[in-house]
C-alpha positions as CSV (number, residue, x, y, z in Angstrom):
1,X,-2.9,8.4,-21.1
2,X,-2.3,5.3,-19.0
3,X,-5.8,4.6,-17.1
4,X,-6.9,8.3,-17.7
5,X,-10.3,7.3,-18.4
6,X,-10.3,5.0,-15.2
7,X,-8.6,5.0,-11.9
8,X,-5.9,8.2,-11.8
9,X,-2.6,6.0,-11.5
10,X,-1.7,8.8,-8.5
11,X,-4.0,6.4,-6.3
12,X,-2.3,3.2,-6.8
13,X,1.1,5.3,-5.3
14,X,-0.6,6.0,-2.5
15,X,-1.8,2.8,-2.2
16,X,1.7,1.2,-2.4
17,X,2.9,3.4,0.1
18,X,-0.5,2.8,2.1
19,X,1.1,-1.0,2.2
20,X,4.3,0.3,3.1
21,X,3.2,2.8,6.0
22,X,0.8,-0.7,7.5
23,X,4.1,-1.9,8.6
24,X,6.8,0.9,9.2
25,X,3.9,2.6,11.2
26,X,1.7,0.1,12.9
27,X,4.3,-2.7,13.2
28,X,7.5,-1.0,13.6
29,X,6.6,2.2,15.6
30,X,3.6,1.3,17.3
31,X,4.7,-2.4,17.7
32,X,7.8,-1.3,20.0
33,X,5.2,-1.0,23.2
34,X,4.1,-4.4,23.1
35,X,7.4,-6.0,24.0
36,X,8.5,-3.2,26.7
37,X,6.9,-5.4,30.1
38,X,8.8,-8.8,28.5
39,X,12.2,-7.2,27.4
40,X,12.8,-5.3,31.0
41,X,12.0,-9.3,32.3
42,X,14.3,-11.0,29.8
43,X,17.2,-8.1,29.5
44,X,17.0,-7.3,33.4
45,X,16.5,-3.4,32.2
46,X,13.8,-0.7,33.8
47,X,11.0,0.7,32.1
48,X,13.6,4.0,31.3
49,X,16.4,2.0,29.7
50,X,13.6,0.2,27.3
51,X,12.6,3.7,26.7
52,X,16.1,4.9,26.0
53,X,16.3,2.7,23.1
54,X,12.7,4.0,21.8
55,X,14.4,7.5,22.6
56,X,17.4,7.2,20.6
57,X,15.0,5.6,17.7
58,X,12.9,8.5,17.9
59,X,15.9,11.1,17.9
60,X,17.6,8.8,14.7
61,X,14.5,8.7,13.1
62,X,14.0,12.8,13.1
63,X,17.5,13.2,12.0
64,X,16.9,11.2,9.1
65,X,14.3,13.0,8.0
66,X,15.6,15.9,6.7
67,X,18.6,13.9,5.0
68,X,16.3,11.9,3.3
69,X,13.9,14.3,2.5
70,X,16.6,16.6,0.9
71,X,17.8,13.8,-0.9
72,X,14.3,12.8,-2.7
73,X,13.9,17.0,-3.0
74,X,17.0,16.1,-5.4
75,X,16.5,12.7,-6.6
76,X,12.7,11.5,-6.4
77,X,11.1,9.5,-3.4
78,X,11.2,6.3,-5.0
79,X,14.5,5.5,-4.8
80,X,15.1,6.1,-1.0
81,X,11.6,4.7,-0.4
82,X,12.8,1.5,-2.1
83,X,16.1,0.7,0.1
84,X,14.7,1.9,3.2
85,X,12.2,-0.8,3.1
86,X,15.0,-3.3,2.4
87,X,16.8,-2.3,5.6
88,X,14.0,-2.2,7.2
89,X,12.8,-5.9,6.5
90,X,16.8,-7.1,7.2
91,X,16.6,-4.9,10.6
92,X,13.1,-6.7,11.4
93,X,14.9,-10.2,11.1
94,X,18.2,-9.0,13.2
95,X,15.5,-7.6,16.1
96,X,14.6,-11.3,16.7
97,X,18.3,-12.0,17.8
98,X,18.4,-9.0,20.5
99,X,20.0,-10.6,24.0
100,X,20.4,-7.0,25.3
101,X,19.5,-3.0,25.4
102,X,22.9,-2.3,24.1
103,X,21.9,-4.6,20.4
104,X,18.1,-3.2,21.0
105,X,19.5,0.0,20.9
106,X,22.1,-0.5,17.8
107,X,19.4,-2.3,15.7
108,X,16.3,-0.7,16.4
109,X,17.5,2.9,17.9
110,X,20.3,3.5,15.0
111,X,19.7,0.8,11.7
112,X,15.5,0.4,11.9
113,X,14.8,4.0,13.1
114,X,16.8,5.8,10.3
115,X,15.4,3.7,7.5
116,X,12.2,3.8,8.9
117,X,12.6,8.1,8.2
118,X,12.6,7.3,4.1
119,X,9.2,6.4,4.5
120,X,8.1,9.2,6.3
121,X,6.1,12.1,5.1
122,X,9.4,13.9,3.9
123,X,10.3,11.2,1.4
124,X,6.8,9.8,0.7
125,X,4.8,12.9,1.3
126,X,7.2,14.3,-1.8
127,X,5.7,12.1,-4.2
128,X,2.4,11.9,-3.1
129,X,2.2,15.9,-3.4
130,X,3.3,15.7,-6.7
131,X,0.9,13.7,-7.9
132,X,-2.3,15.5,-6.3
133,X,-2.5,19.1,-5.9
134,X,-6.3,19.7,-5.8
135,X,-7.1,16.1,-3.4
136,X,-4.2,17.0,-2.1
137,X,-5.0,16.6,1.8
138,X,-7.0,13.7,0.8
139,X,-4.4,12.0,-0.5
140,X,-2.2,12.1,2.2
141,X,-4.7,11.3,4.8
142,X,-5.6,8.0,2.6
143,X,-1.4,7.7,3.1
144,X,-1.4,8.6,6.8
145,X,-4.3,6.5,7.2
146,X,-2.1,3.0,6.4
147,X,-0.3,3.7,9.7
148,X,-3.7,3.7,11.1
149,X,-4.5,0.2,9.6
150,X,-1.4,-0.8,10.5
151,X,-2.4,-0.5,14.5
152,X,-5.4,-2.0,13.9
153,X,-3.4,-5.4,11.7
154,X,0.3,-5.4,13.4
155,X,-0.2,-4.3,17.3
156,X,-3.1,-7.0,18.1
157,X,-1.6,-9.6,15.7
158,X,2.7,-9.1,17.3
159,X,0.9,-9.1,20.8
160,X,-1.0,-12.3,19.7
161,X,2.0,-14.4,18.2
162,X,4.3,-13.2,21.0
163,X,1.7,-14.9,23.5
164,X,1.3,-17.7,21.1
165,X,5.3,-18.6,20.2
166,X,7.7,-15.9,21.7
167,X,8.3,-12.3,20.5
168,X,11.3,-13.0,18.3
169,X,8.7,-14.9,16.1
170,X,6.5,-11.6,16.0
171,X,9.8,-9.4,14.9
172,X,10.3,-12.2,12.3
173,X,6.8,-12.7,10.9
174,X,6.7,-8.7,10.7
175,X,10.0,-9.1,7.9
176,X,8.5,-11.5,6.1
177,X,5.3,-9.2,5.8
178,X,7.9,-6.4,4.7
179,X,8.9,-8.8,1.9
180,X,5.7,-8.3,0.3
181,X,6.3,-4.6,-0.2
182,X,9.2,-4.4,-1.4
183,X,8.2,-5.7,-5.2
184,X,5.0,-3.1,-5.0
185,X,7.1,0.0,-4.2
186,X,9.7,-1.0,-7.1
187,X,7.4,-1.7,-9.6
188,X,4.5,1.1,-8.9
189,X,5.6,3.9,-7.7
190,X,6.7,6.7,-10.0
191,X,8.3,9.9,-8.7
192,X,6.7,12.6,-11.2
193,X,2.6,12.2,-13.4
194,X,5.2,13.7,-16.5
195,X,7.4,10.4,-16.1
196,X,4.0,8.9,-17.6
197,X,3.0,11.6,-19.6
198,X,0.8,12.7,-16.8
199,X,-0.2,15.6,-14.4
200,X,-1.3,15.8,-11.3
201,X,-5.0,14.7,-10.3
202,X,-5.2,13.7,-14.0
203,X,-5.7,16.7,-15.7
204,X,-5.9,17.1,-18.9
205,X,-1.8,17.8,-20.3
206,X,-3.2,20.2,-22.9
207,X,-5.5,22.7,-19.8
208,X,-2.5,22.0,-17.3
209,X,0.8,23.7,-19.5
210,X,2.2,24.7,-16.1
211,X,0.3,22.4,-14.0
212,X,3.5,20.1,-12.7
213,X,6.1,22.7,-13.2
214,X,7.3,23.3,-9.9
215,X,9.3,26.7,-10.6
216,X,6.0,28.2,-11.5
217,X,4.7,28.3,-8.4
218,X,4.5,31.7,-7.1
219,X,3.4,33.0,-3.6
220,X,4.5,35.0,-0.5
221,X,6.4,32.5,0.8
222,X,7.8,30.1,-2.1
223,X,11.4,30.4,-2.1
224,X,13.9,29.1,-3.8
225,X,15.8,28.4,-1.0
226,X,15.1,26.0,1.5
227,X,17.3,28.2,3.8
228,X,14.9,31.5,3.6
229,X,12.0,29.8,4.9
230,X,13.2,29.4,8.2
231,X,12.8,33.9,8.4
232,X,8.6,33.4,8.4
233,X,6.5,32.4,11.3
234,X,4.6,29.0,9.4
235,X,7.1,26.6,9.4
236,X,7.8,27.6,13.2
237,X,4.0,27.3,13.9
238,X,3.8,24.1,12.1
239,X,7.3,23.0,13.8
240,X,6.4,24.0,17.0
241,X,2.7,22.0,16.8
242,X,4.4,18.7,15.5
243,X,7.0,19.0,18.1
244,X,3.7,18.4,20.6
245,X,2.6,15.7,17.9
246,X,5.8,13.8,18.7
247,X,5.3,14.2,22.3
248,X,1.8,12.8,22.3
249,X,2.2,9.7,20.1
250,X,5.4,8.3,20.4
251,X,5.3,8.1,24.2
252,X,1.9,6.9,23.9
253,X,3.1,4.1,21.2
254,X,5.4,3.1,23.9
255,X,3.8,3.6,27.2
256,X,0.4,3.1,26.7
257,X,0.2,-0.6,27.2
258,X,3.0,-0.4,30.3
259,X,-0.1,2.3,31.4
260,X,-2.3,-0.4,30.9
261,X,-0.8,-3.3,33.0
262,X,0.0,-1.0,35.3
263,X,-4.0,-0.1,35.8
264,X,-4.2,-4.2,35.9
265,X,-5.7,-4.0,32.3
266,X,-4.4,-7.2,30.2
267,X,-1.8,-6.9,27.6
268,X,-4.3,-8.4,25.1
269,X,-7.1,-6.1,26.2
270,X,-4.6,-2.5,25.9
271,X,-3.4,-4.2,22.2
272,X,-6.8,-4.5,21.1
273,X,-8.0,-1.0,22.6
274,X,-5.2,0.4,20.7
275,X,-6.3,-1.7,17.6
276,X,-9.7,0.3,18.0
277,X,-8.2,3.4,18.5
278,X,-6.2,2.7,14.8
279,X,-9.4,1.4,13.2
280,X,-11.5,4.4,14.1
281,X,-8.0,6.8,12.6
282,X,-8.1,4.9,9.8
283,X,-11.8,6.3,9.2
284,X,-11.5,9.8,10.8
285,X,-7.8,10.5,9.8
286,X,-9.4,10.5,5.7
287,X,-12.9,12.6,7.0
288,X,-10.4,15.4,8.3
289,X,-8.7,15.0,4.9
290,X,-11.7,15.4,2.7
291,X,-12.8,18.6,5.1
292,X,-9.0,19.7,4.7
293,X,-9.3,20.3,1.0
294,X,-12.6,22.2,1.2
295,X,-12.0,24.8,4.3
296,X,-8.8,26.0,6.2
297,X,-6.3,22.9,6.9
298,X,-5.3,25.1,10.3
299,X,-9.1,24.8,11.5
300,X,-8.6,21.2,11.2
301,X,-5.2,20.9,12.7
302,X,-6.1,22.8,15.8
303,X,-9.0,21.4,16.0
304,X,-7.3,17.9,16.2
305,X,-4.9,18.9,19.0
306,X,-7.6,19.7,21.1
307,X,-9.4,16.8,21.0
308,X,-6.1,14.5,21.3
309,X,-5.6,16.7,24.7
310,X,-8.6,15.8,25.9
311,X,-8.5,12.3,25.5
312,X,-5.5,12.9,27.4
313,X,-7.5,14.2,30.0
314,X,-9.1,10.5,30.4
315,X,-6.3,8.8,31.5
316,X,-5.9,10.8,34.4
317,X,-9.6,11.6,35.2
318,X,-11.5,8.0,34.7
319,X,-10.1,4.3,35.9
320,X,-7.8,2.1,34.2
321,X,-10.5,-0.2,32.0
322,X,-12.6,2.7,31.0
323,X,-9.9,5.1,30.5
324,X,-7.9,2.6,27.8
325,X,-11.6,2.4,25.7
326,X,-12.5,6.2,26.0
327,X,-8.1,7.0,24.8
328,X,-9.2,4.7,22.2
329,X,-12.4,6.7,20.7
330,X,-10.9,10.4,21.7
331,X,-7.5,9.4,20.4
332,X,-8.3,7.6,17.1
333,X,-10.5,10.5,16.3
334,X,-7.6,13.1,16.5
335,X,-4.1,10.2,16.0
336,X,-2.4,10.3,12.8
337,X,-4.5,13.3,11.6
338,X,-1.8,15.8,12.3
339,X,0.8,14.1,9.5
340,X,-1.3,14.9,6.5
341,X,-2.6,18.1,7.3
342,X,0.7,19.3,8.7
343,X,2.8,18.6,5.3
344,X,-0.3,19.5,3.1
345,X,0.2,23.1,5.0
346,X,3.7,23.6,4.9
347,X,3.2,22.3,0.4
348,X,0.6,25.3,0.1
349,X,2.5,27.8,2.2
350,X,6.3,27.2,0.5
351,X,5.2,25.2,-2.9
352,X,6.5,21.9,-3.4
353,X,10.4,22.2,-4.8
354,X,12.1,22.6,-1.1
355,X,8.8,20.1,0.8
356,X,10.8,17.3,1.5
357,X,13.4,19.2,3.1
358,X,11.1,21.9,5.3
359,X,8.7,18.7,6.1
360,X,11.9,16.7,7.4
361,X,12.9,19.5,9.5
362,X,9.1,19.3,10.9
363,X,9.9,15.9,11.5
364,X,12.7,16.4,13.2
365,X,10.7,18.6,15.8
366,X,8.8,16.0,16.0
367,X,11.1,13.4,16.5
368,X,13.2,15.6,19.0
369,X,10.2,15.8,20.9
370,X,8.7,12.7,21.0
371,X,12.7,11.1,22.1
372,X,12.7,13.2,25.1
373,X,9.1,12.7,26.0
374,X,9.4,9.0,25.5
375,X,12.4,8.6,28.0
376,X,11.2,11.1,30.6
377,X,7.6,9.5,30.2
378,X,9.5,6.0,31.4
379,X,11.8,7.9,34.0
380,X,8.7,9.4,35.9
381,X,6.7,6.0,36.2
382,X,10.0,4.5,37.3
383,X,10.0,7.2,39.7
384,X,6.9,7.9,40.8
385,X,5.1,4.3,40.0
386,X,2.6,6.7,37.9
387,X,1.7,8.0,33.9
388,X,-0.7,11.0,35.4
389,X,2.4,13.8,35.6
390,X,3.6,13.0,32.0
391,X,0.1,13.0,30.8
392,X,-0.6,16.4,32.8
393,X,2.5,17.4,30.6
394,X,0.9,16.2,27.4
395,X,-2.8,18.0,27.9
396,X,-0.8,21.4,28.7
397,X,1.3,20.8,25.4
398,X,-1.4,20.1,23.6
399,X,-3.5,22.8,24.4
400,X,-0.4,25.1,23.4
401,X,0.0,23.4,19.5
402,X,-4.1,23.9,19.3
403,X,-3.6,27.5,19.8
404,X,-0.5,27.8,17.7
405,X,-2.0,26.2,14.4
406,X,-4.6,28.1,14.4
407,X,-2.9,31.2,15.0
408,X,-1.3,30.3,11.3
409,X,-2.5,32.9,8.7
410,X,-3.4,30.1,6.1
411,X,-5.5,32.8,3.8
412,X,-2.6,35.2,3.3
413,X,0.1,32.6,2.7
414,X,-1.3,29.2,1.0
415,X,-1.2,28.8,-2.1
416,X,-4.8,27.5,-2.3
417,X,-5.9,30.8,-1.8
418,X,-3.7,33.4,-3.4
419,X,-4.5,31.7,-7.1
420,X,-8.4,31.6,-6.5
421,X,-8.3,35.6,-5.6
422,X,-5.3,36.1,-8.4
């Protein structure tokens, strides 16, 4: 039907999300570290109470997750996608007017950081999965990768207008870019391929009778209750791996340019290492994608929490300036890889009907541990006037989500592989 001899309209969703996960991602989240050095000056806080407030966002931002992902399980995507956004642009304006950690926390720990969950992977990785099925992990990787881009566009650009005007201009020139998104989402993105007449990857309606019937979907693990996946290992596996995810990015999106000044490398210089480190994600985040849909997604996701471990490694082993370019290559090779191929897995394992719930509750690992990582990560340099314990913490961690995702028996469970041999 519409564009089937063209461009599969699934690709212009992702692209609409794409624009939406440039901002939420690489402005909002990965923005926050920029301002940490100026706010403890202006608010009279430590590096630990800026942290509490990233923290609490973290923590807000997992809990949502599995609200909003039950909620577009129910209702479609598109709906919560759309009025997150619009809280999100209204909260970007109301950051400009913080005078205080106590508003700080309020606006951005409670209002931004639980909007911000509607355009996770459990509300927008529900639609995309709905619309691809055999490009699957490619097509969330294209999504993940907008985060990705996002680094590489919102960090360099917030650090540059803060130095150039104030940082309450950068929180306001990031709204107005929100604006722009908010017309795309509502007119483009469509929850279901039948809403058009459609299936997923453009198939052919007539070849694909069961193609986007979810109920059909039959394997060891597709239940019809979200409920009875918690009794099998995957989900843990995949839980317990994106727990060490949340650990290793969000205190990093926070801390790594306090690291950074406190090696005596330049805020400018630490923004646009971690403006390469997006730019080289956006790349390797959609290889791993295209290698995900031809061999075992659990190769790749170990795989990717052993190299983020040893770029780890770097900071504590080489000196400040080299360390922040070699974090930059090792970590944008392995970054926002572990989004895509994490709910791609858990949608072949327990089918697609309950994803946006079990993905939430991933998230919420995630979430839970990047809030207590983030604080204690600010608490121990306060402390010790040091990163290298907390990264010693992140290598170990890392090294134990490698050997859990690829301990995941992804032949006997996904449903990638049970229909080829059925």
């Amino acid at each position: 039907m519409i564009l089937r001899n063209k461009i599969f309209y699934g690709w212009f969703i992702v692209a609409a999300l794409f624009i939406a996960n440039i901002l939420v991602l690489g402005g909002v989240r990965n923005g926050f570290g920029i301002f940490v050095e100026i706010w403890e000056k202006e608010f009279y806080a430590s590096t630990a109470s800026i942290s509490f407030a990233a923290s609490i966002g973290l923590l807000t931002q997992g809990i949502a997750q599995p609200i909003l992902g039950r909620l577009a399980d129910i209702y479609g995507g598109r709906i919560i996608i759309l009025n997150t956004m619009i809280i999100l642009v209204l909260g970007g304006f109301a950051i400009a007017l913080a005078n205080g950690v106590i508003f700080l926390i309020f606006i951005y720990g409670i209002i931004i950081s639980f909007a911000s969950g509607g355009i996770g992977g459990s509300v927008s990785g529900v639609v995309i999965v709905r619309w691809f099925r055999k490009r699957r992990g490619t097509a969330l990787s294209v999504l993940a990768a907008g985060g990705s881009v996002g680094g590489l566009i919102c960090v360099p650009l917030m650090a540059y207008i803060m130095d150039l005007y104030n940082w309450r201009v950068s929180w306001i020139v990031l709204g107005l870019l929100g604006v722009i998104s908010i017309p795309v989402i509502w007119i483009i993105i469509k929850n279901r391929p039948s809403e058009l007449g459609m299936c997923p990857d453009g198939e052919n309606l007539d070849n694909s009778k069961n193609f986007n019937n979810e109920d059909d979907e039959q394997g060891p693990l597709v239940v019809n209750r979200w409920k009875d996946s918690l009794k099998s290992w995957p989900i843990w596996q995949l839980s317990a791996g994106y727990f060490v995810c949340g650990v290793t990015t969000s205190s990093i999106g926070v801390h790594y340019i306090r690291w950074a000044i406190s090696e005596d490398v330049s805020t400018n210089t630490a923004a646009l290492a971690f403006g390469v480190l997006s730019a080289i994600n956006a790349i390797s985040v959609v290889i791993v994608g295209i290698f995900a849909d031809r061999i075992e997604r659990r190769t790749m996701l170990g795989a990717v929490y052993l190299l983020r471990g040893l770029a780890f490694v770097a900071l504590i082993v080489f000196p400040g300036y080299q360390a922040v370019w070699i974090f930059a290559l090792l970590g944008g090779m392995s970054w926002l890889a572990t989004v895509p191929l994490t709910s791609s897995l858990t949608a072949d394992i327990y089918g697609v009907k309950n994803l946006g719930t079990l993905f939430g509750l991933a998230s919420l690992s995630h979430a839970i541990g990047g809030a207590i990582a983030t604080y204690l990560f600010g608490y121990a340099f306060d402390l010790f006037g040091s990163y290298d314990i907390p990264f010693l913490f992140g290598i170990i961690t890392l090294l134990g989500a490698g050997v859990a995702s690829l301990s995941i028996k992804e032949k006997k469970y996904s449903l990638r592989y049970i229909k080829k041999t059925a």
